[in-house]
C-alpha positions in Angstrom: -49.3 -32.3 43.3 -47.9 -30.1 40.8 -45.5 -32.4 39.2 -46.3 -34.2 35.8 -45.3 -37.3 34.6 -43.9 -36.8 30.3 -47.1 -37.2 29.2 -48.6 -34.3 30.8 -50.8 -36.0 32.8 -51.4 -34.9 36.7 -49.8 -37.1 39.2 -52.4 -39.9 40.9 -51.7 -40.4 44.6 -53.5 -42.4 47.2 -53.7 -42.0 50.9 -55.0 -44.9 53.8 -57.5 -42.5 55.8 -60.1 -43.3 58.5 -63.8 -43.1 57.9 -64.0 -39.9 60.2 -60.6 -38.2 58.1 -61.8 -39.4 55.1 -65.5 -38.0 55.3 -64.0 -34.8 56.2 -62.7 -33.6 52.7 -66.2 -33.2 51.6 -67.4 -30.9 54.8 -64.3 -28.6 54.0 -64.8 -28.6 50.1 -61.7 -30.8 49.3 -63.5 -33.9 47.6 -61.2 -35.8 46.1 -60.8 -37.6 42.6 -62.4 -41.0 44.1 -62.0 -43.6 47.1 -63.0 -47.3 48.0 -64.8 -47.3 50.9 -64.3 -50.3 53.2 -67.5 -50.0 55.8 -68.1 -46.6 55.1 -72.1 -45.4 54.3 -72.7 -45.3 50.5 -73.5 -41.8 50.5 -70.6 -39.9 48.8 -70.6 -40.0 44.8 -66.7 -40.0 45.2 -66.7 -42.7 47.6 -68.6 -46.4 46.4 -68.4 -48.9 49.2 -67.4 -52.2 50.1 -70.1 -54.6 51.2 -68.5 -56.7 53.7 -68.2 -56.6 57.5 -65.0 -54.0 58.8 -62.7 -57.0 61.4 -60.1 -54.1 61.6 -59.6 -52.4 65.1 -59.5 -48.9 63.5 -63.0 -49.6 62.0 -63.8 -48.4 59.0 -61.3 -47.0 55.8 -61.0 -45.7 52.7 -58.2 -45.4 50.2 -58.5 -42.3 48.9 -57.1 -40.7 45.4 -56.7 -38.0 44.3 -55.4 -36.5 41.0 -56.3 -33.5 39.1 -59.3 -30.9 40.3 -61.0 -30.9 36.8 -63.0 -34.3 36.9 -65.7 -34.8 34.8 -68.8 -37.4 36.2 -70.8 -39.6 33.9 -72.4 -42.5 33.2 -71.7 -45.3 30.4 -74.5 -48.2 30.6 -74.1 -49.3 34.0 -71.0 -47.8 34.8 -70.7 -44.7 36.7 -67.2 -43.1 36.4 -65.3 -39.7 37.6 -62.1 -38.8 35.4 -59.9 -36.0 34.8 -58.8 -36.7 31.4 -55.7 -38.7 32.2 -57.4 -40.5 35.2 -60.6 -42.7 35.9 -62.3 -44.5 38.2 -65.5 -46.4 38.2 -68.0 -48.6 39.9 -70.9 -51.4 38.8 -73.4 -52.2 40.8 -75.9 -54.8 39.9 -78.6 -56.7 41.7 -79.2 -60.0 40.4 -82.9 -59.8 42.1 -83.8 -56.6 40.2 -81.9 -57.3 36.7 -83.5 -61.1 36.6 -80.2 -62.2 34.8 -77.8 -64.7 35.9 -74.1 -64.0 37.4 -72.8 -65.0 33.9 -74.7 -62.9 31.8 -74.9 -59.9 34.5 -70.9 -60.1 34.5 -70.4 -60.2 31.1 -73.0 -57.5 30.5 -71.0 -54.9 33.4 -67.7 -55.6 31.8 -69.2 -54.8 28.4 -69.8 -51.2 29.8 -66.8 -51.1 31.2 -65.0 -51.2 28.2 -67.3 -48.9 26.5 -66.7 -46.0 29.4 -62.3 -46.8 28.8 -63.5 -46.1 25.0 -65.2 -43.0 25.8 -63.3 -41.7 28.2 -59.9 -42.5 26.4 -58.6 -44.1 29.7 -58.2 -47.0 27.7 -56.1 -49.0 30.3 -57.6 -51.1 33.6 -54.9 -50.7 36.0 -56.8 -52.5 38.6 -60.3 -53.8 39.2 -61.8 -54.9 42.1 -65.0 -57.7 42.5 -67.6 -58.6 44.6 -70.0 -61.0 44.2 -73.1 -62.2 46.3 -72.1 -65.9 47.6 -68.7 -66.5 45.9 -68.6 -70.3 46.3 -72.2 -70.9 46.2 -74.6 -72.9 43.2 -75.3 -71.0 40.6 -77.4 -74.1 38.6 -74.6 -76.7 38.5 -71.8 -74.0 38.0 -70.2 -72.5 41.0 -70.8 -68.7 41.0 -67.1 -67.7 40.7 -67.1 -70.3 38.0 -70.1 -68.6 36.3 -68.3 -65.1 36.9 -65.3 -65.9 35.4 -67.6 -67.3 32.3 -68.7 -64.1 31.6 -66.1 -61.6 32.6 -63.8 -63.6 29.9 -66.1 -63.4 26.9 -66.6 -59.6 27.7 -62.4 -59.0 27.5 -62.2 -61.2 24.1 -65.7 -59.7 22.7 -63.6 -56.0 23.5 -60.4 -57.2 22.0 -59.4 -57.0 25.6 -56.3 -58.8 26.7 -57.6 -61.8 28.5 -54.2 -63.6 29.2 -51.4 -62.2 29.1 -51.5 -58.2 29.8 -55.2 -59.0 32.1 -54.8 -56.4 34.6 -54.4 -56.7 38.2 -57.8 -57.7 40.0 -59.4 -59.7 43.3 -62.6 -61.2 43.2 -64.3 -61.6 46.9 -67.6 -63.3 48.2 -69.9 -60.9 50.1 -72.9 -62.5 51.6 -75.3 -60.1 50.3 -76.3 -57.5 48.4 -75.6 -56.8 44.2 -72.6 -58.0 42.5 -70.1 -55.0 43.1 -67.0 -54.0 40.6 -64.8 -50.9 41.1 -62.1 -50.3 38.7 -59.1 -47.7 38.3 -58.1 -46.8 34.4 -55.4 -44.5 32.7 -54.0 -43.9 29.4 -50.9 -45.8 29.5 -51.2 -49.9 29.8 -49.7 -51.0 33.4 -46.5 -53.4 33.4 -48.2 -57.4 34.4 -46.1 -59.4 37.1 -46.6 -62.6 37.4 -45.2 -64.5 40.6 -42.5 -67.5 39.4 -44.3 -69.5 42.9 -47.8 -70.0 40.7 -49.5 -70.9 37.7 -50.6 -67.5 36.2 -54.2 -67.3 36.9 -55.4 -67.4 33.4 -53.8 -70.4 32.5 -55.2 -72.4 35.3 -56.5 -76.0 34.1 -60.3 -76.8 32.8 -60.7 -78.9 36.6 -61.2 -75.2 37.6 -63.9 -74.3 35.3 -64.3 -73.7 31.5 -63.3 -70.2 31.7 -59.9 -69.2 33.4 -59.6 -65.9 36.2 -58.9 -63.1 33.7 -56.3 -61.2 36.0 -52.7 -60.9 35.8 -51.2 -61.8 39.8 -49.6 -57.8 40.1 -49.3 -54.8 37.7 -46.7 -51.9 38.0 -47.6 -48.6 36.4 -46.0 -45.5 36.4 -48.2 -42.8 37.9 -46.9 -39.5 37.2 -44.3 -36.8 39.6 -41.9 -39.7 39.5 -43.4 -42.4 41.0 -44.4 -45.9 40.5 -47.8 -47.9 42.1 -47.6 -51.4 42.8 -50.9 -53.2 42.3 -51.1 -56.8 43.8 -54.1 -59.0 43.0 -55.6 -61.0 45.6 -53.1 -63.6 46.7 -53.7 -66.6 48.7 -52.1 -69.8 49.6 -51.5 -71.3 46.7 -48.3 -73.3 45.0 -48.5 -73.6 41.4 -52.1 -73.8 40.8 -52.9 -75.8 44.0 -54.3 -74.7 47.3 -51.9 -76.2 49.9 -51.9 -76.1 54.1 -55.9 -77.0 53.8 -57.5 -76.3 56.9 -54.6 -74.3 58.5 -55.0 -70.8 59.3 -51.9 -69.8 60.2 -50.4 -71.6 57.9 -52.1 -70.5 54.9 -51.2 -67.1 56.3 -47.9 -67.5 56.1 -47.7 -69.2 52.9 -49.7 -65.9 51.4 -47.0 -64.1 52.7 -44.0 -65.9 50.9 -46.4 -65.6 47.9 -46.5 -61.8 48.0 -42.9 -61.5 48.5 -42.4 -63.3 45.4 -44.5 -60.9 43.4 -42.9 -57.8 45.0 -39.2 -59.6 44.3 -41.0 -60.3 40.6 -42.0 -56.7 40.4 -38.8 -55.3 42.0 -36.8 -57.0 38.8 -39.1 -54.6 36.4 -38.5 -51.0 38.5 -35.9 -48.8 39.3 -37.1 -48.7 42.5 -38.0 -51.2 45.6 -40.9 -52.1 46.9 -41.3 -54.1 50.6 -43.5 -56.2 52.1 -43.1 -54.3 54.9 -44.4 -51.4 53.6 -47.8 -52.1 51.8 -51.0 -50.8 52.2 -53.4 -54.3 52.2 -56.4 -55.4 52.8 -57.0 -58.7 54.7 -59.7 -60.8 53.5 -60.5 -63.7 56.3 -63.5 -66.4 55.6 -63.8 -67.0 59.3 -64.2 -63.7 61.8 -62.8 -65.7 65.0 -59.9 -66.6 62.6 -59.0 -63.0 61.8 -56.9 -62.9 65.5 -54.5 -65.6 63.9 -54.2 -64.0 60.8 -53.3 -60.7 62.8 -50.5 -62.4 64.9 -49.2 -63.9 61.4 -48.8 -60.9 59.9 -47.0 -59.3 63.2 -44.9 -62.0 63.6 -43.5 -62.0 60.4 -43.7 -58.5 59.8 -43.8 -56.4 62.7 -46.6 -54.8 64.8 -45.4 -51.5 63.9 -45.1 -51.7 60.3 -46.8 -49.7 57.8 -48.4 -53.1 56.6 -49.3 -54.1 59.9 -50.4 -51.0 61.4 -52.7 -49.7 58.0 -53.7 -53.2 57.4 -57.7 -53.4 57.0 -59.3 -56.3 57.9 -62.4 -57.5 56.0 -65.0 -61.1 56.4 -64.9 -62.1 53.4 -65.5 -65.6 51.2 -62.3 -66.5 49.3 -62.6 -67.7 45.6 -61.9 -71.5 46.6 -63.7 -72.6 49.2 -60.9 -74.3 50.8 -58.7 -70.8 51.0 -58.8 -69.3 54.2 -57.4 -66.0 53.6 -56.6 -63.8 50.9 -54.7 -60.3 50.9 -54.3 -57.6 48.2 -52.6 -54.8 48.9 -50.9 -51.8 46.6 -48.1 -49.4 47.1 -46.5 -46.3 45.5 -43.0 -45.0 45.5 -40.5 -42.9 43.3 -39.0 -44.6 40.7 -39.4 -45.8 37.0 -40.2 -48.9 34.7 -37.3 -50.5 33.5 -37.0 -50.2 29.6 
């Protein structure tokens, strides 16, 4: 970790860990910069959870970062944040039941902080973002939640001068079933590469039939990360061709069809680098509507991939409600190698 990238700026670096592992750098002192729990107790500053039932048969994860030791904690609205100067990552957390707002307004209102902690901080640059909201595909009032999510989280990137189209940064958005609407985000100082997958509609110019404001994500985002490498960050991807969900009803098959979607963003991605990434060799998260589904899904990804593959093998599995209700299965997943952006 003592390599810097030309702008002086500690290298960030993220590690797969189990719950028992992961917990473990506090009791010995070495807390690192951050981490996204995924059914780990929300009792670590450094380590904000993930609402949703762990499927996986290693149990719980995190993803871990770490950067440089001088971080700096704070708290912008209703952000709270841990940075090194170069670095930052952040978490929202708002109940619905205690604010007495709706999803629209709540949304709008978190990403409004948001930008105000990039603006403090000077990490003016989402890299990634993830979401999770309370009942994804449920009636918000005549407007399906997501739909009312989308509403808001839009109007907060134009009210920032935030790039809502092209340039959005790399994000999923997942239904829990319960609990406040949940957004972690990772930031720097330089503005991430956006990849877009040739196989799809980019998400932000989907049609009105999908509701009056478009997903404000780009599908992937490359970004150079300092001591020579370069992270990957794929957005939730699902089975969809062009801006159409296809293989309705079909497990496996939406499976698959996720699959030759990410390969497309990694071969989009692959163009922009001078390195190569593999979709072999990701570290994903599986996000399955149905739990007595998430055995298919499994055998999907072994059978195209491998059982001993680093995507296989670190893969964490998650019961979660897609953004369409007629999606299956979603995965996002990042990675990080040496290498460079292409001028």
């Amino acid at each position: 970790m003592t390599a810097r990238d030309p702008l002086g700026a500690p290298p960030l670096r993220v590690e797969r860990l189990s719950l028992p592992d992961s917990l473990a750098l506090a009791a010995d002192g070495r807390s690192p910069f951050g981490a996204l729990g995924y059914g780990t107790p929300d009792d670590l500053a450094w380590m904000p959870t993930v609402n949703a039932r762990v499927l996986s048969q290693a149990g719980a994860m995190a993803d871990v970062w770490h950067a440089s030791e001088h971080i700096e904690s704070g708290t912008t609205g209703v952000v709270r944040w841990r940075c090194d100067g170069h670095w930052m990552l952040g978490a929202i957390d708002l109940d619905e039941a205690v604010e007495k707002e709706g999803l629209a307004v709540l949304a709008q209102r978190a990403y409004h902080d948001l930008f105000e902690a990039l603006a403090q901080t000077g990490c003016a640059h989402l890299l990634r973002v993830w979401n999770y909201l309370p009942q994804i595909n449920g009636d918000g009032g005549g407007m399906e939640r997501y739909r009312q999510f989308n509403l808001g989280r839009q109007q907060a990137f134009i009210d920032a001068g935030q790039a809502a189209f092209e340039g959005a940064p790399a994000a999923c958005a997942l239904g829990i079933r319960q609990g406040a609407l949940c957004i972690r985000f990772l930031a720097g100082r330089v503005a991430p590469l956006p990849v877009e997958n040739p196989r799809q509609v980019s998400a932000y110019r989907y049609p009105p039939t999908y509701g009056p404001r478009s997903p404000t994500f780009s599908r992937a985002a490359l970004a150079e990360i300092g001591g020579g490498d370069v992270a990957l960050f794929i957005s939730g991807t699902a089975s969809i061709v062009g801006h159409e969900t296809v293989h309705i009803g079909d497990v496996r098959t939406q499976t698959q069809e996720t699959l030759r979607n990410l390969a497309a963003v990694i071969e989009a991605a692959n163009a922009r680098a001078t390195t190569r990434f593999d979709l072999s060799r990701l570290d994903c998260v599986v996000y399955v509507r149905h739990v007595d589904q998430a055995p298919m899904v499994r055998q999907v990804l072994e059978e195209t991939l491998g059982a001993a593959s680093h995507t296989v093998s670190h893969a964490v599995y998650l019961e979660a409600d897609i953004c369409r209700q007629d999606l299956l299965v979603e995965i996002e997943a990042h990675a990080v190698t040496d290498g460079a952006l292409r001028p």
